[in-house]
C-alpha positions as CSV (number, residue, x, y, z in Angstrom):
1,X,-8.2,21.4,-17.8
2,X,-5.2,19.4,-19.5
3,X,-6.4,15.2,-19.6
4,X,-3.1,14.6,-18.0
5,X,-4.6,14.4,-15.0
6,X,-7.2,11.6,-15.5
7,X,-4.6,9.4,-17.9
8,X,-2.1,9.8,-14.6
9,X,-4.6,8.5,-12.8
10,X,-5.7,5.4,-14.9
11,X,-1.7,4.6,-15.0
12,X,-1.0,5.0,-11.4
13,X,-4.2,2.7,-10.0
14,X,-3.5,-0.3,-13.1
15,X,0.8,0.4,-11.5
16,X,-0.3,0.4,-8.1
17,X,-2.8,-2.7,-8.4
18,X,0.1,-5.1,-10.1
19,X,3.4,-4.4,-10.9
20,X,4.3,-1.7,-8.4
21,X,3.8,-4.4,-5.9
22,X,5.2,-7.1,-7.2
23,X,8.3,-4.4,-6.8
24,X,7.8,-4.2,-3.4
25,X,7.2,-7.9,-2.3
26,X,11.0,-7.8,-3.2
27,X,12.4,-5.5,-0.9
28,X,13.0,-8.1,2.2
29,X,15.2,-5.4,4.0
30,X,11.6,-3.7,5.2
31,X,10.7,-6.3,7.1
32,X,13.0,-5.3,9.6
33,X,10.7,-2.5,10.2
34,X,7.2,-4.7,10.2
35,X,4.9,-1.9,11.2
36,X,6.5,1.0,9.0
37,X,6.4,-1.5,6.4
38,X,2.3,-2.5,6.5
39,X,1.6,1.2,6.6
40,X,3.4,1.6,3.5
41,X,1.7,-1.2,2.3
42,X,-1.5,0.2,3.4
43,X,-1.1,3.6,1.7
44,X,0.1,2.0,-1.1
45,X,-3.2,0.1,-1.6
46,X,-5.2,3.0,-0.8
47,X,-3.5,5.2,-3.6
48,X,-4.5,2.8,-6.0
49,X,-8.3,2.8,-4.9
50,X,-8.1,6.6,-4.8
51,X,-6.7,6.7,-8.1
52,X,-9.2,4.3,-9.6
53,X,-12.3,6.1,-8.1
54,X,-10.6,9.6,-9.0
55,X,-10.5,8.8,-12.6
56,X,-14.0,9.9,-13.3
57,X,-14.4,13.0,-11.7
58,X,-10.7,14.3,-13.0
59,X,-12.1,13.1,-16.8
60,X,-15.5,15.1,-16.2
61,X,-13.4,18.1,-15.0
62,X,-10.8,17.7,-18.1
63,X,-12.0,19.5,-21.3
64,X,-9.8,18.1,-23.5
65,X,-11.1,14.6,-23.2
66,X,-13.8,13.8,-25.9
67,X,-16.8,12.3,-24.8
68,X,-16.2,8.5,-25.2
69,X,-13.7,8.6,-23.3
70,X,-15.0,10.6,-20.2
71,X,-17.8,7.8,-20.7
72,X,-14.9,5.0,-20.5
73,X,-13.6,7.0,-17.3
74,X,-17.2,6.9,-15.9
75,X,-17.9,3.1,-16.3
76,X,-13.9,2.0,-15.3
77,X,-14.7,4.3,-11.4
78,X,-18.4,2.8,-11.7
79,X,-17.0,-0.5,-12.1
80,X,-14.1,-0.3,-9.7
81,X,-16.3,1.0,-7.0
82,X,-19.2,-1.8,-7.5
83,X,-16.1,-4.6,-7.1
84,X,-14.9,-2.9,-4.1
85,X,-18.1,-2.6,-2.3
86,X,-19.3,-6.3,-3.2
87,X,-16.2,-7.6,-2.4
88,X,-16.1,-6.0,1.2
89,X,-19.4,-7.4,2.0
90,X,-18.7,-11.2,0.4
91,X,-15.1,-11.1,2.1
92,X,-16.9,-9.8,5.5
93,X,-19.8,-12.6,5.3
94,X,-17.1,-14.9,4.5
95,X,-15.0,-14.3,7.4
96,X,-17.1,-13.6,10.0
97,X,-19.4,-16.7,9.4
98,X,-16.5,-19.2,9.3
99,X,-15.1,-18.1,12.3
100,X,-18.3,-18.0,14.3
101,X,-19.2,-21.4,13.1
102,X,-15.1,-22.9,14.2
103,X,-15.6,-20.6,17.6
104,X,-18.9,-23.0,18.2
105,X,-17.3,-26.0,17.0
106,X,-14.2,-25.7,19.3
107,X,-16.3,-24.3,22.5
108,X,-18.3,-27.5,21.8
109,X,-15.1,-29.8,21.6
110,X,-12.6,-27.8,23.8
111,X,-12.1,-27.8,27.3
112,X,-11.0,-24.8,29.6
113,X,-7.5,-24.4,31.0
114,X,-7.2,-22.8,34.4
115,X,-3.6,-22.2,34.2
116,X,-3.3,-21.7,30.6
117,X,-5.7,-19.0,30.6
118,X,-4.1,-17.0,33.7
119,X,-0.9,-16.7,31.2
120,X,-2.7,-15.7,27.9
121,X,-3.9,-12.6,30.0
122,X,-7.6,-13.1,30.3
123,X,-8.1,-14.4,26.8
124,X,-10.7,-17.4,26.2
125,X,-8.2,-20.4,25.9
126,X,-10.0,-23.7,24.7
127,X,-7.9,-27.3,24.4
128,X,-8.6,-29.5,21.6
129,X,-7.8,-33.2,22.7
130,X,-5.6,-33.6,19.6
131,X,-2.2,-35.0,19.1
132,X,-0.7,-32.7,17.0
133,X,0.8,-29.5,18.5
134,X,-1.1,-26.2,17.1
135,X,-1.8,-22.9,18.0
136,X,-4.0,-19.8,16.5
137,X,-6.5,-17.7,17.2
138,X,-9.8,-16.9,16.4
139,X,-10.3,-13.0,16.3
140,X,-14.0,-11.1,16.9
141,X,-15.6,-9.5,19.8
142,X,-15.8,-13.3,21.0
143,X,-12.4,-14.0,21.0
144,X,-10.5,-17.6,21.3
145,X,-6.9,-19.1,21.4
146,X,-6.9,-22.6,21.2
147,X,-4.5,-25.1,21.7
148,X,-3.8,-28.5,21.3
149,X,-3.1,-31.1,24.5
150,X,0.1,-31.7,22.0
151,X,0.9,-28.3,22.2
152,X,1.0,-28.6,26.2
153,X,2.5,-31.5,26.1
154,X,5.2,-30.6,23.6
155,X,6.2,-27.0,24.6
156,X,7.8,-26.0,28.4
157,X,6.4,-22.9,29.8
158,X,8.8,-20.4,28.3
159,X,7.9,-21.4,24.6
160,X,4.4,-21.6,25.7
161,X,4.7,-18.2,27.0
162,X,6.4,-17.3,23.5
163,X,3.5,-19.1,21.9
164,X,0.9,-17.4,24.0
165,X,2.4,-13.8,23.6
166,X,2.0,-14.2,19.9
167,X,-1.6,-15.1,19.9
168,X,-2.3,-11.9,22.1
169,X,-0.3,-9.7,19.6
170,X,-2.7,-10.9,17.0
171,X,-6.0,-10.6,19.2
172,X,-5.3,-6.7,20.9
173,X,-3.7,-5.1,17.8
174,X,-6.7,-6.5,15.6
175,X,-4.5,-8.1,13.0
176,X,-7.5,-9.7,11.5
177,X,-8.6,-6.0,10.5
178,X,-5.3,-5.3,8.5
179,X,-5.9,-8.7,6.9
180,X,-9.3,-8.2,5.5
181,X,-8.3,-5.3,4.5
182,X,-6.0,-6.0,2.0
183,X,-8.4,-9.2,1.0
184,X,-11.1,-6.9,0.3
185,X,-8.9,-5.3,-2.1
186,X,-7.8,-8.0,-3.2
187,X,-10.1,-10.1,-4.5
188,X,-11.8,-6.4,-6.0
189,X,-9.2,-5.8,-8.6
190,X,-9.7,-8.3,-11.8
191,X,-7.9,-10.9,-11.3
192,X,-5.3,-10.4,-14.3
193,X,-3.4,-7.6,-12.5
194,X,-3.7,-8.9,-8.8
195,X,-0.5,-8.8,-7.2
196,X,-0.8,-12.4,-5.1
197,X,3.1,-11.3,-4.1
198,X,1.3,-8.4,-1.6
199,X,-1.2,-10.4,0.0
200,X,1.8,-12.7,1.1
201,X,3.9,-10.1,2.2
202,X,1.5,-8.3,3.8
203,X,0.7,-11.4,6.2
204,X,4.1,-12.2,6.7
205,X,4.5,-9.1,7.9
206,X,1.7,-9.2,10.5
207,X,3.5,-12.5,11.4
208,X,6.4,-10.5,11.9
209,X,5.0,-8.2,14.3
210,X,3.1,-11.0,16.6
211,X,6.6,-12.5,16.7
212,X,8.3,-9.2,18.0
213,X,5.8,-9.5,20.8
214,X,6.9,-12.6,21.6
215,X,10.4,-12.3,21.4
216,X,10.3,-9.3,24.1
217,X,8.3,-11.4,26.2
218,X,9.9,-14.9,26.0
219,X,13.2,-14.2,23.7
220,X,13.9,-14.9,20.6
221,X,15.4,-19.0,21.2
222,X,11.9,-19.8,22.9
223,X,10.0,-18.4,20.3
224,X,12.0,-20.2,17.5
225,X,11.8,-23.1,19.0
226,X,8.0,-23.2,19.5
227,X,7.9,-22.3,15.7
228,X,9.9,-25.8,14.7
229,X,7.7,-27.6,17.2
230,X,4.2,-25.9,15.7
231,X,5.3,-26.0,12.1
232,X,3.7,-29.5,11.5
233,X,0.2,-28.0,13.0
234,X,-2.3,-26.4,10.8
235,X,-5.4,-24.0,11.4
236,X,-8.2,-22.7,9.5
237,X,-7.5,-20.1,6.6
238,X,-9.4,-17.7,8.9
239,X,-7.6,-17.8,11.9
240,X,-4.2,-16.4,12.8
241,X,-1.9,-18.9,14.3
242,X,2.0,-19.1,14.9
243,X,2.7,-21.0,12.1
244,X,2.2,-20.4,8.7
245,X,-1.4,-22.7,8.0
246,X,-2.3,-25.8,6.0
247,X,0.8,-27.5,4.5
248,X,3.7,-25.3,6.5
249,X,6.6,-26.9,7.7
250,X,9.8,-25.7,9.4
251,X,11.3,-24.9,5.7
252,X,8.7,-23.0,4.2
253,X,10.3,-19.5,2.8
254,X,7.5,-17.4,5.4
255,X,8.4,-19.7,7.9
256,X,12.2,-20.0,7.6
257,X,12.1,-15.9,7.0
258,X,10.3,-15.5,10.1
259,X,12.8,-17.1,12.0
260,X,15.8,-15.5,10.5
261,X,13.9,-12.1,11.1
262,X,14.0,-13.2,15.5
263,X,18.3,-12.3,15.5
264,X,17.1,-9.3,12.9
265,X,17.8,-6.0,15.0
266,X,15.3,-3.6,14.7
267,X,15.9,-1.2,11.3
268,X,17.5,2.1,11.8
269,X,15.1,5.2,12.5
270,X,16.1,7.2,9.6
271,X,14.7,4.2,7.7
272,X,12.1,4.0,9.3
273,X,10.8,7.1,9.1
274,X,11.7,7.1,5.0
275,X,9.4,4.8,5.0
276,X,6.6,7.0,6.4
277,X,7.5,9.8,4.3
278,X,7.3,7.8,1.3
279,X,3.8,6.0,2.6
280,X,2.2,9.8,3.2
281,X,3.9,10.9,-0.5
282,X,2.6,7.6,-2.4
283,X,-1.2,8.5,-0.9
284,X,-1.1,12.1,-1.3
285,X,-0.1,12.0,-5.0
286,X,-3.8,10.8,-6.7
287,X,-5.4,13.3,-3.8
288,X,-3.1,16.1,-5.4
289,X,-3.6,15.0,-9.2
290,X,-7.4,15.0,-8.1
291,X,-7.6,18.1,-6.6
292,X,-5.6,19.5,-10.1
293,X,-8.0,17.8,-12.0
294,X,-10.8,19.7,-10.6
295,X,-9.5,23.0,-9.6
């Protein structure tokens, strides 16, 4: 077999890991399609693990590669592989044992809410006797949304309910998942061609979609004005909360973007379903080259 295979492959996962995208991060106009736009995302990631694995088994299959270099091919899959499966255990470890040890913290510290409860839909709902008005949640099979008594105290019941609605988006659709995800693949390409531009995008986009379950639920004035009065809170890196973490404030670019995104009609279906044309072509392409490779 002809070595274009494997050298495709070694091109596409080193353009998929960095500069494709950085490309993307770019185009803002997808956010208007949130969910269309992580599964691209998604595929897009998963092409480039695909084509990094696939490189040795195309160069073994490829007779027109000399041996050092089917050796290079080897150690690069070997290598990527190893990365990937440390860094899905460290990240995993990492996550889980934070938020087990903040879930025991605030179940220690927090007290119970009757009535705040009954409106986060059976979700464990804990107060923290704190001034400043925050909101997150803690995802797991022990799940948590806490609150501040600044939060009650700031927000009237329809930006609570906006608040509230948001918190459930993040806990039933398992937005945590998407997130580790993408940090497990991550932090397992080297960190010279790490795209930091995707991460962000990626959970402003899962921001995005909590906030389009709110704004069906309490409107999209509620909803951004709950995010002015939360933008001074802050939660830990491994929650998910309505604003955007340590350090945000009403004029952050997520935040500010966020809130231009709640008048944002929904983007058109033929773009929409471009978008998961182009996600199932992006993913298919290193399957194909592999399947060439080896046929």
């Amino acid at each position: 077999m002809s070595p274009a295979a494997p050298v495709a492959l070694a091109l596409g996962a080193v353009l998929l890991a960095g500069p494709g995208p950085r490309v993307m991060a770019g185009l803002t106009r997808f956010r208007r399609a949130p969910f269309e736009a992580l599964v691209v995302w998604q595929c897009v990631a998963l092409a480039g693990v695909v084509a990094a694995l696939a490189v040795a088994p195309a160069a073994v299959a490829s007779a027109g590669l000399p041996g050092w270099a089917t050796a290079v091919a080897l150690a690069l899959s070997a290598a990527m592989l190893a990365r990937l499966l440390w860094s899905g255990h460290r990240v995993g470890t990492r996550l889980r044992s934070e938020r087990r040890r903040h879930r025991e913290l605030v179940d220690a510290l927090g007290t119970h809410d009757d009535s705040v409860a009954t409106r986060a839909a059976g979700s464990e709902v804990r107060v923290l006797a704190h001034p400043t008005p925050t909101a997150y949640c803690l995802p797991g099979r022990r799940q948590r949304v806490v609150l501040t008594e600044g939060t009650l105290l700031a927000l009237p019941a329809d930006e609570l309910s906006a608040v509230l609605a948001h918190e459930r988006a993040h806990l039933q659709a398992r937005h945590d998942l998407v997130l580790e995800f993408f940090t497990v693949l991550h932090e397992a390409v080297p960190p010279r061609l790490r795209a930091v531009e995707a991460l962000r995008e990626v959970r402003l986009l899962v921001e995005v979609l909590a906030d389009r379950a709110a704004r069906r639920v309490a409107g999209p004035v509620p909803l951004a004005r709950a995010l002015v009065s939360l933008a001074g809170g802050a939660h830990p890196e491994t929650a998910l909360g309505a604003t955007d973490g340590p350090g945000a404030h009403a004029g952050t670019s997520a935040t500010r973007d966020r809130m231009l995104l709640l008048t944002e009609p929904d983007a058109p279906l033929v773009l929409r379903v471009g978008m998961l044309a182009f996600a199932v072509a992006v993913l298919a392409t290193p399957v194909l080259l592999l399947v060439v490779a080896v046929g």
